[in-house]
C-alpha positions as CSV (number, residue, x, y, z in Angstrom):
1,X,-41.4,-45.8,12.4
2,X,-39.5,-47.6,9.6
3,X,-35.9,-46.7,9.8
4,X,-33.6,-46.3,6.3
5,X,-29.9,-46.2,5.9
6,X,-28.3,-42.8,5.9
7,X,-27.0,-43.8,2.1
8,X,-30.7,-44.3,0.8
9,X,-31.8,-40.8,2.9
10,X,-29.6,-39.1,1.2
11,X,-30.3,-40.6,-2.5
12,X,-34.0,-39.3,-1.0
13,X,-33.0,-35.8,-0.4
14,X,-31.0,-35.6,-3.5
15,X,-34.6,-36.5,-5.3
16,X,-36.1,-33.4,-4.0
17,X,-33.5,-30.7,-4.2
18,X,-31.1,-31.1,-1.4
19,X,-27.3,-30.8,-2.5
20,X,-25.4,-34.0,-0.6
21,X,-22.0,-35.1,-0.5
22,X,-20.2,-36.6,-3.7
23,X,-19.6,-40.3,-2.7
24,X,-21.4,-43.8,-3.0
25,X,-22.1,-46.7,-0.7
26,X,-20.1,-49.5,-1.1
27,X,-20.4,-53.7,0.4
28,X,-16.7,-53.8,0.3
29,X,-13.2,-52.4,1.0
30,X,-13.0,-52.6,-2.9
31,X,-16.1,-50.7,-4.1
32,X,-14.7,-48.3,-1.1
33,X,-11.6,-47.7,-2.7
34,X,-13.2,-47.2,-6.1
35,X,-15.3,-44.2,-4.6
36,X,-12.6,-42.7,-3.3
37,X,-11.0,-42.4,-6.5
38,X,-14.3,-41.1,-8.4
39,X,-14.1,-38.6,-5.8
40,X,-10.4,-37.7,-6.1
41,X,-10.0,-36.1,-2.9
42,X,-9.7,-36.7,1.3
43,X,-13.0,-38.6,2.1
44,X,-15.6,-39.6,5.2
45,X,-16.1,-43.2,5.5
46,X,-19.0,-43.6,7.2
47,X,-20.6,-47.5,8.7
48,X,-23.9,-47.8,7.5
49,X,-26.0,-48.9,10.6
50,X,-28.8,-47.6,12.4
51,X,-27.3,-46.6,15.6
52,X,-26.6,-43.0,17.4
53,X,-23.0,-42.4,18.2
54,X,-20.8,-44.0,15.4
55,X,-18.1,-41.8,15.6
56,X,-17.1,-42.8,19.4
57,X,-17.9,-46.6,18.5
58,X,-15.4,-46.7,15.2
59,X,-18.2,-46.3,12.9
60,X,-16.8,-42.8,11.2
61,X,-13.1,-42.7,9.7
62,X,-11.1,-40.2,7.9
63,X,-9.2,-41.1,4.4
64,X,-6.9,-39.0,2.4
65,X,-6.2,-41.1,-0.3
66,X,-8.2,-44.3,-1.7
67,X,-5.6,-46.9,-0.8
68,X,-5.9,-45.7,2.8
69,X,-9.8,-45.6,2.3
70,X,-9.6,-49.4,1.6
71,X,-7.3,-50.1,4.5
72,X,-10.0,-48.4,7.0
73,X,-13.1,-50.1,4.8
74,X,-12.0,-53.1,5.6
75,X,-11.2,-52.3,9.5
76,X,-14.9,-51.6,9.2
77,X,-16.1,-54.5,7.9
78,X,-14.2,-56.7,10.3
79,X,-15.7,-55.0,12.8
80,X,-19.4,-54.5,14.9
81,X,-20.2,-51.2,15.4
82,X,-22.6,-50.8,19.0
83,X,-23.3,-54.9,18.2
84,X,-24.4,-54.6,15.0
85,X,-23.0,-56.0,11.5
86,X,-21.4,-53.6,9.2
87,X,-22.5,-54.8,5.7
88,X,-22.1,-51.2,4.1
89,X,-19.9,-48.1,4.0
90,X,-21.0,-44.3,2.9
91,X,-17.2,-43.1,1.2
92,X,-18.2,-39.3,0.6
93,X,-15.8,-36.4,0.1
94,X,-14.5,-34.7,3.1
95,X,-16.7,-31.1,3.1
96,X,-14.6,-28.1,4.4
97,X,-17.1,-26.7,7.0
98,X,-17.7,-23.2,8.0
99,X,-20.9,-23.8,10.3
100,X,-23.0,-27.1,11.5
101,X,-27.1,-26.4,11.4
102,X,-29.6,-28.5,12.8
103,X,-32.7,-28.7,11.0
104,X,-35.5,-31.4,10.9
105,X,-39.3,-32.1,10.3
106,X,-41.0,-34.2,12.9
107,X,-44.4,-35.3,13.6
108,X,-45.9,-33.7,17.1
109,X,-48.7,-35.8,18.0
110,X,-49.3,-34.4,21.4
111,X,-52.5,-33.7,21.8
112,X,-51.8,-29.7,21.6
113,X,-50.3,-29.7,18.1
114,X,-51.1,-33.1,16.1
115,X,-48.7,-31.6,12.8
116,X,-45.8,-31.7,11.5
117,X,-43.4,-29.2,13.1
118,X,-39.8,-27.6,11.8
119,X,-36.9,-27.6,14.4
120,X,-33.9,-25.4,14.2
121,X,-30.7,-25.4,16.0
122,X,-27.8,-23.2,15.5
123,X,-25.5,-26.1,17.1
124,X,-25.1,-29.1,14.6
125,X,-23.3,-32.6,15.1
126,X,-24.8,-33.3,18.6
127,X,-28.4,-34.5,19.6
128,X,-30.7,-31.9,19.8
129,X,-32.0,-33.1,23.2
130,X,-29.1,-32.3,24.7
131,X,-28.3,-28.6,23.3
132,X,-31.9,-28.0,24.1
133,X,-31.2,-28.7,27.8
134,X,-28.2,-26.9,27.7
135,X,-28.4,-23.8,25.5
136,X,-32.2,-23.7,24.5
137,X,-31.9,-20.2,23.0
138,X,-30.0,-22.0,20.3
139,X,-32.8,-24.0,19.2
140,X,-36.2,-23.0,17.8
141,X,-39.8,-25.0,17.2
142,X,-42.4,-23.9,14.2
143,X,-45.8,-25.8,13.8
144,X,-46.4,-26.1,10.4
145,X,-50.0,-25.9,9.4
146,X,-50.8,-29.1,7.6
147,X,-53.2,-27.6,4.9
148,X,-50.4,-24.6,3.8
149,X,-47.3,-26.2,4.4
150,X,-44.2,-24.8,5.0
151,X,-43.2,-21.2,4.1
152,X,-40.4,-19.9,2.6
153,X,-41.3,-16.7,4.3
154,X,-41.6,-18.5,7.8
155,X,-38.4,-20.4,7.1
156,X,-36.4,-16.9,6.1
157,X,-37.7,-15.2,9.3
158,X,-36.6,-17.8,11.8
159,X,-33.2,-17.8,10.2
160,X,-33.2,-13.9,10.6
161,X,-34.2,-14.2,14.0
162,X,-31.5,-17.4,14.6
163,X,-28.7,-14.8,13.3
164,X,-28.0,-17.3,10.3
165,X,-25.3,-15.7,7.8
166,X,-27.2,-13.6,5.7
167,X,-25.3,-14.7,2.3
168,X,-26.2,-18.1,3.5
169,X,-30.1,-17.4,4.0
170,X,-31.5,-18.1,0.6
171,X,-29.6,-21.7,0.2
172,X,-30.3,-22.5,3.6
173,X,-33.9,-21.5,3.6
174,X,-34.9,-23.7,0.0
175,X,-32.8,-26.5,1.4
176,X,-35.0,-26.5,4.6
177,X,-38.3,-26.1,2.3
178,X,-36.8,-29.1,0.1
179,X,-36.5,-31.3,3.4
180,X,-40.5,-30.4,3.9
181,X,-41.2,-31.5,0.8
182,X,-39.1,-35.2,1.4
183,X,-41.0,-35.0,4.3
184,X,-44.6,-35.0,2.4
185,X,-43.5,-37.2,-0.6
186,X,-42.0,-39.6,1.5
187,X,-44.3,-40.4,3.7
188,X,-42.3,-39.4,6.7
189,X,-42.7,-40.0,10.6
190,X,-39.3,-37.7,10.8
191,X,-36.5,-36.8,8.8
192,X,-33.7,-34.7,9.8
193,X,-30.5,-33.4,8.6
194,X,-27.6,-33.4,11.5
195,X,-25.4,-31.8,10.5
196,X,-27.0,-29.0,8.0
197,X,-23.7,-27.6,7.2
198,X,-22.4,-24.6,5.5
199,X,-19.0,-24.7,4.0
200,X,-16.2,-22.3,3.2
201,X,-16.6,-21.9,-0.1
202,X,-20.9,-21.1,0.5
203,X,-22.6,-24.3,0.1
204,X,-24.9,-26.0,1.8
205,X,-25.3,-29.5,2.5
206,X,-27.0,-32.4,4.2
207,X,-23.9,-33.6,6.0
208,X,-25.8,-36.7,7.6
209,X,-29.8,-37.4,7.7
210,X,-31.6,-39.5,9.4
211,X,-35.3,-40.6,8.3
212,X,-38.1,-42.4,9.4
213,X,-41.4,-43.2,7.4
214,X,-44.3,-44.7,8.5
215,X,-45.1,-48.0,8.9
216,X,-48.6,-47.9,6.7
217,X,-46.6,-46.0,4.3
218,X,-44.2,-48.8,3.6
219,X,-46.0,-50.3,0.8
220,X,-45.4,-47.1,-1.2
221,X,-41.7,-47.0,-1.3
222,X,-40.3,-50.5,-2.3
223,X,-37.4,-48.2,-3.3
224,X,-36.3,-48.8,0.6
225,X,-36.6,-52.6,0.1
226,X,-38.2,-52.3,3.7
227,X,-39.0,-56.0,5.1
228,X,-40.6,-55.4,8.0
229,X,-41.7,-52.1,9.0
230,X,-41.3,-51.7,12.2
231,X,-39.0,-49.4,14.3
232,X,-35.7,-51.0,14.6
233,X,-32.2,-50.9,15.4
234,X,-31.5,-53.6,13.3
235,X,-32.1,-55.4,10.4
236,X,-34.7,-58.3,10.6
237,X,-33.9,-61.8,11.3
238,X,-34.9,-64.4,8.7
239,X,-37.3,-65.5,11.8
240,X,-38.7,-62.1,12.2
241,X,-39.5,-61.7,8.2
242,X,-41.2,-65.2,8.3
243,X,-43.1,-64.1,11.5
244,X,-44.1,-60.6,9.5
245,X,-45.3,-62.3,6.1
246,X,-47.2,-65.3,7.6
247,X,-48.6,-63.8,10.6
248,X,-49.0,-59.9,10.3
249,X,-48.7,-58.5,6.7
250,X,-52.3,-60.5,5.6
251,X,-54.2,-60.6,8.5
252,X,-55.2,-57.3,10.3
253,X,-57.3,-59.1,13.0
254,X,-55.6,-57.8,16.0
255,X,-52.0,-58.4,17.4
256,X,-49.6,-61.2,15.9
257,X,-46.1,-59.1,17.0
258,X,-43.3,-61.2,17.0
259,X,-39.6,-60.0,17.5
260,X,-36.4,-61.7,18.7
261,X,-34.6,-60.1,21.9
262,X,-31.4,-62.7,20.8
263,X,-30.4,-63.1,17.4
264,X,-27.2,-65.5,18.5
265,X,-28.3,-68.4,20.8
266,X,-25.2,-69.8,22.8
267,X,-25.9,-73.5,23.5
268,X,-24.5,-73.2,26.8
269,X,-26.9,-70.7,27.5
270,X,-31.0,-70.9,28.8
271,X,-33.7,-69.4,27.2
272,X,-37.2,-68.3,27.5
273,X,-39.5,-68.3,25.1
274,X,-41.9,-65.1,26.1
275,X,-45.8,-64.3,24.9
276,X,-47.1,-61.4,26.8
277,X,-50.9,-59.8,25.9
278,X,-51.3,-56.4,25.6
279,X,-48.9,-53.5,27.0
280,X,-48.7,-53.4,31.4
281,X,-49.3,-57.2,32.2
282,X,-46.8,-58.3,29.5
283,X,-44.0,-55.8,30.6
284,X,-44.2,-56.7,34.5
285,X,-44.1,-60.5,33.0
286,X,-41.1,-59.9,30.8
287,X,-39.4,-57.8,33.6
288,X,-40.5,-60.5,36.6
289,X,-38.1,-62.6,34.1
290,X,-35.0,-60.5,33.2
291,X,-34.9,-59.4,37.3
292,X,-34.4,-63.0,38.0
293,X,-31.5,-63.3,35.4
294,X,-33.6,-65.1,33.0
295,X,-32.9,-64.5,29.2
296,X,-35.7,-63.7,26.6
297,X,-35.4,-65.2,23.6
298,X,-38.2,-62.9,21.8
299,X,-41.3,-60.6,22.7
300,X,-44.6,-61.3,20.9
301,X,-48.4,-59.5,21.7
302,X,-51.0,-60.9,20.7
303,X,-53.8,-58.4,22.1
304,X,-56.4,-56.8,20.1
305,X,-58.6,-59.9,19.7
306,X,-56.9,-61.6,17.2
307,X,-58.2,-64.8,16.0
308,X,-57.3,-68.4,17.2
309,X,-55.2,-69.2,13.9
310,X,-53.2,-65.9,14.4
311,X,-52.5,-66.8,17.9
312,X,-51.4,-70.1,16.9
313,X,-48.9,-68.9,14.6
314,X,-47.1,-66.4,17.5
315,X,-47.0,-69.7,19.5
316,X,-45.6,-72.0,16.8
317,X,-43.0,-68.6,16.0
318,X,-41.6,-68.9,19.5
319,X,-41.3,-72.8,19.4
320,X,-39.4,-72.3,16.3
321,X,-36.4,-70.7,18.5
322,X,-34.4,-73.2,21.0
323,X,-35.8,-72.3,24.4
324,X,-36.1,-74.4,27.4
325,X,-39.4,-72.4,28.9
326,X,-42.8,-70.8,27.4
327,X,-44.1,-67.9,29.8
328,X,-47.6,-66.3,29.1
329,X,-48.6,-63.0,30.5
330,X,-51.4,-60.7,29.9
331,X,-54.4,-59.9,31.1
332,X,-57.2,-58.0,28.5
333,X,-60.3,-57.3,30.9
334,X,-62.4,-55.2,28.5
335,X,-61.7,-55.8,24.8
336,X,-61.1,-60.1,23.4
337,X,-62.1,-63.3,24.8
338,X,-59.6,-65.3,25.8
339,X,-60.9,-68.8,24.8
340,X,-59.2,-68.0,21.5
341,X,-56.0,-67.9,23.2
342,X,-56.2,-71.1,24.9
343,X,-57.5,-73.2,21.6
344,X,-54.4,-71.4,20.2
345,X,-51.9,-72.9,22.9
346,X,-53.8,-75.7,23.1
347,X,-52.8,-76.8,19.3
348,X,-49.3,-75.7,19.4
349,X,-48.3,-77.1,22.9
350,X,-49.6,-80.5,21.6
351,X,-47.3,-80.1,18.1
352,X,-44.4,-78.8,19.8
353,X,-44.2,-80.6,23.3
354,X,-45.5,-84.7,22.9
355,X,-41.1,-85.1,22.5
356,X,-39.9,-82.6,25.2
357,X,-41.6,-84.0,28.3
358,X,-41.5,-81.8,31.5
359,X,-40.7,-78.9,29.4
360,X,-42.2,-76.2,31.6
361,X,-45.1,-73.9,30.7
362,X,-46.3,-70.6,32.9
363,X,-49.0,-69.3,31.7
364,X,-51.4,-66.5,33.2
365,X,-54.0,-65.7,31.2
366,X,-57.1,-63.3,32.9
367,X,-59.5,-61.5,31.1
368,X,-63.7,-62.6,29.2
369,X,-64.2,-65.9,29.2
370,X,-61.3,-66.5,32.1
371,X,-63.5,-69.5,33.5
372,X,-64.0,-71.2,30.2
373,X,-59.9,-70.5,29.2
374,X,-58.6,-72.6,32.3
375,X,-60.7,-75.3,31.6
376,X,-60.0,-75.4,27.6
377,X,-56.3,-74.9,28.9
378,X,-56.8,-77.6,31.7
379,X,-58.5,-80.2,29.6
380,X,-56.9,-80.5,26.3
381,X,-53.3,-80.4,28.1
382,X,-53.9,-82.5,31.1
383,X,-52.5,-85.6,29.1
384,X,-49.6,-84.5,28.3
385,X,-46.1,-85.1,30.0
386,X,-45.1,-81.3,30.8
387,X,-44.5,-78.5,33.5
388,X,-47.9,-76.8,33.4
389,X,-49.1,-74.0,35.9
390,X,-51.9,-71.7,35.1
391,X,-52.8,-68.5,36.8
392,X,-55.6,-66.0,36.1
393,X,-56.7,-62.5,37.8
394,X,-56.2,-62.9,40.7
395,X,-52.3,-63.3,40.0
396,X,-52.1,-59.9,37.9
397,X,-49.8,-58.4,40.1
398,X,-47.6,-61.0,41.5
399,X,-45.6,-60.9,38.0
400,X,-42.7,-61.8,40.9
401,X,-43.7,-64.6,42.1
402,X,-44.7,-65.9,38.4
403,X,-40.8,-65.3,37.7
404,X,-39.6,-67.2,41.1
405,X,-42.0,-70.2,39.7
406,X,-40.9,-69.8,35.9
407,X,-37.1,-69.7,37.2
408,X,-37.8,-73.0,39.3
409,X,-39.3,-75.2,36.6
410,X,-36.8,-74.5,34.3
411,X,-33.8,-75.4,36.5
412,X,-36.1,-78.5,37.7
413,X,-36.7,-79.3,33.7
414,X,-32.6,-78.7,33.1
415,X,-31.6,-81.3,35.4
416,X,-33.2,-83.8,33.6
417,X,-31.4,-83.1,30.4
């Protein structure tokens, strides 16, 4: 699922219908101040990062006036909110709430329901998880059927039944119908309003949204300037964007994922350079190496029989970070041959490594064509000056002892520097 900012949601739901706060975004304390004095009244100033709990973390602030809007803008920008950059503020009029809702349209791909299904809650501003746990007669599930869509009739009745204000019904129920229809035109995994709030005066608004699309969808919306669709908490490093238009976006044989676990390298710190292969081998790799203290610079996948020249690529994306180690994992019995993998490592190693002798290399690689791998591997590296160990099926499931050898290597290769 491809995350957007709650500022572009809301420009979204504005598209189809939905009434949202008056306000703007703004990339400075200046443009922030400017808003608040369009608005010309007490505003919200909200950090525009994809992360859950901004309030608690400094991310939401209160203004009555612009020139204190500009003083807290620019606390904001100073400032990380749950690690992450804040290159945006949301300045939107403060509403004057009667009620919170919840309301949202998600995709239930379980294999009992495989639609789209509306979820209500009486209780707003808090995740729905945890008021379903706790009061789950405040919150209500409808499967909407794909073909008829979502009914104004069916939306009325579980409002009835949820004991919504009656004067508030109508509004409530076509701003509900308008978030299906973001939902369709969109292209959207999710999108939720939180809180769907009515105010004193009778209105109803999307207080905060949050929406997803989906990933195949992304070509579709440029609008969202989206540069990697994937399902993150942050935005993409310039690695990661390289990594998605050379290796993924124009080449749909197999696997090429590459993403970066560290995004600020400390040169006093080690790291390792991980390729795992497929989904259970590569996470009892990765964890055999963060259980021994070990730092991962990144996580690529290359299953799903990709070719040699994709592989190659994930390799020389790794490389391209400053690590001290390279650790394989994976192990794909049924579906790709694994010769491709080692012609793949077999290139790169060569380019990267004839100036970084003893740099060590754990690899274990199991899976069709096993025999012929190890001795591709064995041959076209066995000239060169590094810290090579190969493993193959037998070695599955002693990700452990891979991560004691990994960890021993690298502090034998760091005492030579």
């Amino acid at each position: 699922m491809s995350r957007i900012y709650e500022y572009q949601g809301k420009e979204a739901l504005a598209k189809v219908g939905v009434k949202i706060p008056n306000g703007g975004v703004a990339s400075t304390p200046e443009e922030a101040e400017n808003v608040a004095r369009k608005v010309g009244k007490p505003v919200v100033i909200k950090a525009q990062v994809w992360a859950t709990g901004r309030a608690q973390a400094g991310g939401i602030k209160f203004a009555d006036n612009p020139d204190e809007t500009f003083q807290k803008a620019k606390e904001m920008f100073a400032t990380k909110i749950k690690g992450l950059d804040v290159n945006k503020v949301l300045v939107e009029e403060k509403l004057n709430i009667e009620h919170e809702y919840y309301a949202a349209i998600i995709v239930d791909s379980s294999m009992y329901v495989r639609a789209p299904v509306l979820v209500f809650s009486t209780q707003g501003g808090t995740g729905i998880e945890e008021v379903a746990a706790k009061n789950p007669e405040r919150v209500v599930r409808h499967v909407i059927d794909p073909l008829e869509g979502l009914k104004a009739s069916d939306v009325d009745e579980i409002l009835k039944k949820m004991n919504v204000d009656s004067k508030a019904i109508d509004k409530m129920s076509a701003t509900i119908c308008d978030l299906y229809r973001l939902f369709n035109e969109f292209d959207c995994q999710n999108a939720e309003m939180n809180p769907f709030v009515l105010t004193k005066e009778g209105e109803v608004y999307a207080a905060d949204c949050h929406v997803n699309l989906d990933d195949s969808s992304i070509f579709r919306h440029p609008e969202f300037g989206i540069q990697v669709p994937r399902d993150m908490e942050r935005e993409p490093t310039e690695l990661e964007k390289l990594a998605w238009d050379h290796i993924e976006e124009g080449d749909y044989r197999g696997t090429g994922y590459f993403a970066q676990m560290i995004t600020e390298f400390n040169s006093d710190e080690t790291y390792v350079g991980f390729h795992g292969i497929g989904g259970g081998g590569a996470m009892l790799g990765a964890a055999a190496l963060l259980n021994r203290g070990m730092k991962i610079a990144n996580y690529a996948d290359t299953s799903g029989d990709p070719p040699a020249s994709k592989i190659y690529k994930v390799v020389k994306a790794i490389f391209s970070q400053p690590i001290s180690a390279y650790v394989l994992t994976g192990a794909c019995l049924a579906n790709q041959e694994q010769w491709y993998h080692a012609f793949a490592i077999v290139k790169a190693l060569r380019e990267e490594l004839e100036k970084r002798p003893g740099f060590p290399v754990v690899i274990l690689l199991a899976g069709n064509k096993e025999k012929e791998t190890m001795e591709i591997l064995e041959d076209g590296l066995k000239d060169m000056n590094i810290r090579l160990e190969l493993y193959g099926r037998d070695d599955i499931y002693n990700s452990d002892y891979i991560g004691q050898r990994a960890e021993a290597l690298i502090q034998e290769y760091l005492k030579e520097q």
